[in-house]
Structures are given as structure tokens and as C-alpha cells.
N, CA, C and O atoms as a GROMACS GRO file, in nm:
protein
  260
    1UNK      N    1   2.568   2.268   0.164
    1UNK     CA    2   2.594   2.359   0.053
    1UNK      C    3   2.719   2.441   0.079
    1UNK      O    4   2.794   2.489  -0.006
    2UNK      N    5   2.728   2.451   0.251
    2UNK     CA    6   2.876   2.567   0.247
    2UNK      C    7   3.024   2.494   0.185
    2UNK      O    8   3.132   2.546   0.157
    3UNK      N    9   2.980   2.367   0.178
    3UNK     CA   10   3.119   2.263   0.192
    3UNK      C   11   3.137   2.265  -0.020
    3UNK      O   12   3.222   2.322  -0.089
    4UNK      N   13   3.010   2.172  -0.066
    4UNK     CA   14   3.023   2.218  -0.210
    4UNK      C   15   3.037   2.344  -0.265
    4UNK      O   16   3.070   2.339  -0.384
    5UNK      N   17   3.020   2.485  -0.210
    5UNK     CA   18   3.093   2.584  -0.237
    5UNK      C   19   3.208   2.656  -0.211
    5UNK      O   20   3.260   2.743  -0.281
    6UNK      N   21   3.255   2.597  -0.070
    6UNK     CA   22   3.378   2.613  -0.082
    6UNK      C   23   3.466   2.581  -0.163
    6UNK      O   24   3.554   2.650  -0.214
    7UNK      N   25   3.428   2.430  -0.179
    7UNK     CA   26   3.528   2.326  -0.248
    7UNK      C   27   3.552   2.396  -0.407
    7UNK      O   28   3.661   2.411  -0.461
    8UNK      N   29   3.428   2.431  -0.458
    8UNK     CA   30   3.412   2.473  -0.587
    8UNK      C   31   3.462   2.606  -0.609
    8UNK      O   32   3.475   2.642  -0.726
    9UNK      N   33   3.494   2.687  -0.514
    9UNK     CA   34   3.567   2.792  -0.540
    9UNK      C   35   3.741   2.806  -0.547
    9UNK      O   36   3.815   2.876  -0.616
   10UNK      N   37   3.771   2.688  -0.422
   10UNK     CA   38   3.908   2.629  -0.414
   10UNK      C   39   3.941   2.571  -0.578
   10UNK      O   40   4.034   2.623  -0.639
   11UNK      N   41   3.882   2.491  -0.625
   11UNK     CA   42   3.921   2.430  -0.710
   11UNK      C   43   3.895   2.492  -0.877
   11UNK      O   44   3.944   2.444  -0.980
   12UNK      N   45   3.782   2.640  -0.860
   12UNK     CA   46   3.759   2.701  -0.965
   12UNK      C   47   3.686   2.606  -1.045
   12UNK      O   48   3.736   2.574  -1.152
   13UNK      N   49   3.555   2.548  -1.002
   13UNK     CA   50   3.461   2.481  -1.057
   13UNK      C   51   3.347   2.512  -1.077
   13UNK      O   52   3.297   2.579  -0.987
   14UNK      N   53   3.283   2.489  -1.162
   14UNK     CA   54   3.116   2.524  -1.167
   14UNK      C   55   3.024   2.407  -1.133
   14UNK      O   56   3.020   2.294  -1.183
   15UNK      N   57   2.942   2.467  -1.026
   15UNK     CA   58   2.877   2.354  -0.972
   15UNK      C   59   2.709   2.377  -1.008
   15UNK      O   60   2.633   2.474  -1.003
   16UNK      N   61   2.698   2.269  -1.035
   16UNK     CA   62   2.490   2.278  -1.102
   16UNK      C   63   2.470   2.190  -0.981
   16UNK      O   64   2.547   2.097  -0.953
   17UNK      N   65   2.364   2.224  -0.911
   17UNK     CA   66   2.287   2.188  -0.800
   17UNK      C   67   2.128   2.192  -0.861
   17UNK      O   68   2.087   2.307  -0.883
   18UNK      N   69   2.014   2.060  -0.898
   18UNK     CA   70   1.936   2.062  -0.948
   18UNK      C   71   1.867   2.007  -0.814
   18UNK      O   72   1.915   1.901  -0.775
   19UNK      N   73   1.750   2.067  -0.726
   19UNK     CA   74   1.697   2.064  -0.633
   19UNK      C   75   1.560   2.091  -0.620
   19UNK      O   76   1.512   2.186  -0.681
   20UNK      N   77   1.469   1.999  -0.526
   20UNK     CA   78   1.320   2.038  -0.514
   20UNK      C   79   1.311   2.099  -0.373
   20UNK      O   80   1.202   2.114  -0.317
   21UNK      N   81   1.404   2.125  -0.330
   21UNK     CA   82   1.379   2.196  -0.194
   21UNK      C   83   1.367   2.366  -0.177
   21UNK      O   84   1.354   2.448  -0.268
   22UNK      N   85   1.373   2.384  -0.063
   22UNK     CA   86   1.322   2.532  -0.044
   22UNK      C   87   1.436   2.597  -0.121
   22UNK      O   88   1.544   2.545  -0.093
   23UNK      N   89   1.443   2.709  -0.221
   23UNK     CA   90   1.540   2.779  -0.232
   23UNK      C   91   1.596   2.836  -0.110
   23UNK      O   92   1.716   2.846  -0.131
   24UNK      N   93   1.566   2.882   0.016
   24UNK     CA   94   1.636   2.934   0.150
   24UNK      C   95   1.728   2.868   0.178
   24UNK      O   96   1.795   2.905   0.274
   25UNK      N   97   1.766   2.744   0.107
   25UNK     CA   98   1.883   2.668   0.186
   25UNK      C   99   1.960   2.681   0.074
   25UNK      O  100   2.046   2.593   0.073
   26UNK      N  101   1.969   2.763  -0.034
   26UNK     CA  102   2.060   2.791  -0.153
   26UNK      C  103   2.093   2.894  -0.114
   26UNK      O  104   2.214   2.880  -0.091
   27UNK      N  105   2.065   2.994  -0.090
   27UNK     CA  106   2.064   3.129  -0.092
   27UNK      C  107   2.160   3.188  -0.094
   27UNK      O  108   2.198   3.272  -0.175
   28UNK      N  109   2.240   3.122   0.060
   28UNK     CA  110   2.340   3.181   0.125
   28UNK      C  111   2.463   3.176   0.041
   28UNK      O  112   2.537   3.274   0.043
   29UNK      N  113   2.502   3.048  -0.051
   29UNK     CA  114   2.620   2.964  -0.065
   29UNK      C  115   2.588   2.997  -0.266
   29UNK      O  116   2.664   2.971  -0.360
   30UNK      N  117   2.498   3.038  -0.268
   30UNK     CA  118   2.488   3.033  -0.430
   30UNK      C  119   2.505   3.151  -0.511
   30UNK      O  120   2.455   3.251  -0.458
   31UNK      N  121   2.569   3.175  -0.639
   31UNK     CA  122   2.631   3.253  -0.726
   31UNK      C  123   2.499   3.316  -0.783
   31UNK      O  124   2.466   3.434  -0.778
   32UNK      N  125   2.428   3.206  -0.841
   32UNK     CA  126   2.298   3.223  -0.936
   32UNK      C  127   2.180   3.152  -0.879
   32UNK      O  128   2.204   3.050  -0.814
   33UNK      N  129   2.073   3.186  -0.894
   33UNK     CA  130   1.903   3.061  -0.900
   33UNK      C  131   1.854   3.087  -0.971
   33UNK      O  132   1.826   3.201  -1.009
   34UNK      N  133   1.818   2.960  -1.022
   34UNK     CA  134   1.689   2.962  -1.126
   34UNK      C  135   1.619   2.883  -1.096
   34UNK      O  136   1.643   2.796  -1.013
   35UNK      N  137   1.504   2.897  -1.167
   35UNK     CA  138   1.375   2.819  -1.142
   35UNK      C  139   1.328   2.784  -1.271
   35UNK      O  140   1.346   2.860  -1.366
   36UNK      N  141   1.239   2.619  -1.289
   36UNK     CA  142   1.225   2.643  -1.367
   36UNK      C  143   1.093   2.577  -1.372
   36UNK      O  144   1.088   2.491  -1.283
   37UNK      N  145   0.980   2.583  -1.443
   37UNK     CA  146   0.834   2.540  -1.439
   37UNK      C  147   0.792   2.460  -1.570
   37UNK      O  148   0.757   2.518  -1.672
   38UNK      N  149   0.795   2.379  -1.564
   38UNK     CA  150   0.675   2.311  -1.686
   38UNK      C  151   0.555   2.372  -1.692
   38UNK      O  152   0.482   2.395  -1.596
   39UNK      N  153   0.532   2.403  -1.820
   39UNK     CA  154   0.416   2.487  -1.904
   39UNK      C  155   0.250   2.380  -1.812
   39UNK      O  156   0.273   2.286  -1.735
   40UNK      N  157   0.114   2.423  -1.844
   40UNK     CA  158   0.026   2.354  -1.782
   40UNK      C  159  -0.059   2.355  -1.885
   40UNK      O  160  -0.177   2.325  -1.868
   41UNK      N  161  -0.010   2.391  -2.004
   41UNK     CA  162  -0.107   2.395  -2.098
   41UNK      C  163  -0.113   2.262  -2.203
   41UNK      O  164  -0.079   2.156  -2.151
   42UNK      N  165  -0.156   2.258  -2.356
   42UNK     CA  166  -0.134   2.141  -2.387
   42UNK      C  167  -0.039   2.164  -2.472
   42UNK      O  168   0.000   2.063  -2.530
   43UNK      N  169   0.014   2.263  -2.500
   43UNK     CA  170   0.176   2.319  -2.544
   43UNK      C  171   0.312   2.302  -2.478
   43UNK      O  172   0.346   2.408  -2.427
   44UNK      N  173   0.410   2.197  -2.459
   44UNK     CA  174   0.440   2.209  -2.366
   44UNK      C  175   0.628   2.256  -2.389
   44UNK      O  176   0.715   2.199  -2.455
   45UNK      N  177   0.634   2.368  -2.312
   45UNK     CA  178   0.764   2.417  -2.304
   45UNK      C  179   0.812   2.488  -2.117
   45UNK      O  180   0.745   2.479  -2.014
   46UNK      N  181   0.898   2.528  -2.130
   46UNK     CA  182   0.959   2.560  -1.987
   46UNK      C  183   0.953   2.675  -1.956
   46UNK      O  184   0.946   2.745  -2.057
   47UNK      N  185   0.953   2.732  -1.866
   47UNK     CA  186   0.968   2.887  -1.812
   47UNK      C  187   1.096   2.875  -1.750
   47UNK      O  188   1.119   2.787  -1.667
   48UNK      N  189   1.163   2.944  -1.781
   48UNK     CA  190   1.308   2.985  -1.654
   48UNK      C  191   1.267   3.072  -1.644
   48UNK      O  192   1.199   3.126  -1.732
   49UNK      N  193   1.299   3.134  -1.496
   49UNK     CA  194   1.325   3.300  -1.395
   49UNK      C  195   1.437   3.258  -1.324
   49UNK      O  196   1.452   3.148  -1.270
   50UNK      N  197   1.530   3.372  -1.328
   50UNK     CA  198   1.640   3.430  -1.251
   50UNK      C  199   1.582   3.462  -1.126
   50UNK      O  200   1.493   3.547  -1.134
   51UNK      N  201   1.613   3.411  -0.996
   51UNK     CA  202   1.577   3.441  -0.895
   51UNK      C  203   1.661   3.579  -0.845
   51UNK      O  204   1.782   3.582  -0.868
   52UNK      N  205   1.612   3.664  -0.795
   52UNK     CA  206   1.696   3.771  -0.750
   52UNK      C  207   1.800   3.756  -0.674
   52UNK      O  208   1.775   3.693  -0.572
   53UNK      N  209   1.932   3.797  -0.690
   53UNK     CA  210   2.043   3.767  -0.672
   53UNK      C  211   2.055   3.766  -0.535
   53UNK      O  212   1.976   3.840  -0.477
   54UNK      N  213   2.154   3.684  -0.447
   54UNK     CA  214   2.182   3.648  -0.319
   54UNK      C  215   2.236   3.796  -0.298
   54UNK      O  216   2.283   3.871  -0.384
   55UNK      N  217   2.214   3.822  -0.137
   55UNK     CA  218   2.347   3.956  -0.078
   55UNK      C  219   2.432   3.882  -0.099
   55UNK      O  220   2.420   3.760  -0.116
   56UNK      N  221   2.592   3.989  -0.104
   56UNK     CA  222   2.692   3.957  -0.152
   56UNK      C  223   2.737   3.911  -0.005
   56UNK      O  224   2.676   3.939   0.098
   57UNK      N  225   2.882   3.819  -0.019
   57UNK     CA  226   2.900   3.724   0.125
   57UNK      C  227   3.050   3.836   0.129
   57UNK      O  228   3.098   3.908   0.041
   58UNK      N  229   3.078   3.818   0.226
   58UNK     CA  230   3.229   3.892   0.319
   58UNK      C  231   3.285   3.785   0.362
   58UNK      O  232   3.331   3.787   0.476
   59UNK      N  233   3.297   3.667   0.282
   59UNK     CA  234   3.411   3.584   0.424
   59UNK      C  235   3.531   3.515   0.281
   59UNK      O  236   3.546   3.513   0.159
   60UNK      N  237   3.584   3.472   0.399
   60UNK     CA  238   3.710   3.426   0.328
   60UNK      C  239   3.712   3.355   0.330
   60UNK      O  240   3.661   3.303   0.429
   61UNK      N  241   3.773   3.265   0.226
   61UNK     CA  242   3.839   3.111   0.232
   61UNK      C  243   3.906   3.055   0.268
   61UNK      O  244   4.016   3.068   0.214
   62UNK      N  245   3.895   2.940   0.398
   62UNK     CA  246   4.008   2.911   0.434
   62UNK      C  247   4.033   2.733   0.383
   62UNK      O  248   3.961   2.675   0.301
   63UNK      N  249   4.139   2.678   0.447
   63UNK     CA  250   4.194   2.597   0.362
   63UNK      C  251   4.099   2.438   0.447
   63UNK      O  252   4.097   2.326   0.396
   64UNK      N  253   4.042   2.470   0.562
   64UNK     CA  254   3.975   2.382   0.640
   64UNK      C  255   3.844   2.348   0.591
   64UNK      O  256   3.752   2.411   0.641
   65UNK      N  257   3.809   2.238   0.478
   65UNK     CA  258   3.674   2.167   0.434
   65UNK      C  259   3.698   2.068   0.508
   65UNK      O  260   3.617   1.975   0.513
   0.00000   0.00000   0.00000
């Protein structure tokens, strides 16, 4: 994830990362999270939640991906 966000900041891209893994391995490297749940009823629609925002990062970009 550090490498697709570097890259995506170098190049001023928006990157969608659609994943079943732990959010902890997003955390660090990600702008936004969301989540999203299929309904369990016999109605069926989606829930999104905004995951609470990452701490903000201190490093710089360098030109080495």
C-alpha cells in the first residue's frame, strides 16, 4: 500500500482500493475508509460508514518507488 500511495500522490491520482482484509493494513497509507455491508434483511440495500479518519502522516516524498 506504501508504494500505490506514493505513486498516486506523485502522479496526482485517485486510487479505489476495494478489499476484504483487515482495515489495519489501510490505515497508515489511506486518505479515506469506508465500509460497506449488505442489508440481512429481505429488503436489500447497502450501508456505507466512514471509518474514522487515519492520524495525519509527516513524511515526505521522495522520488525512490
Amino acid at each position: 500500500m506504501h508504494i500505490v500511495h506514493t505513486i498516486a500522490h506523485k502522479l496526482k491520482f485517485q486510487v479505489l482500493v476495494i478489499s476484504h482484509h483487515d482495515l489495519d493494513l489501510f490505515r497508515e497509507h489511506a486518505d479515506r475508509i469506508y465500509t460497506l455491508r449488505p442489508s440481512s434483511g429481505r429488503e436489500f440495500f447497502i450501508t456505507v460508514d466512514r471509518v474514522d479518519p487515519p492520524e495525519p502522516r509527516n513524511e515526505r516524498f521522495t522520488d525512490d518507488v
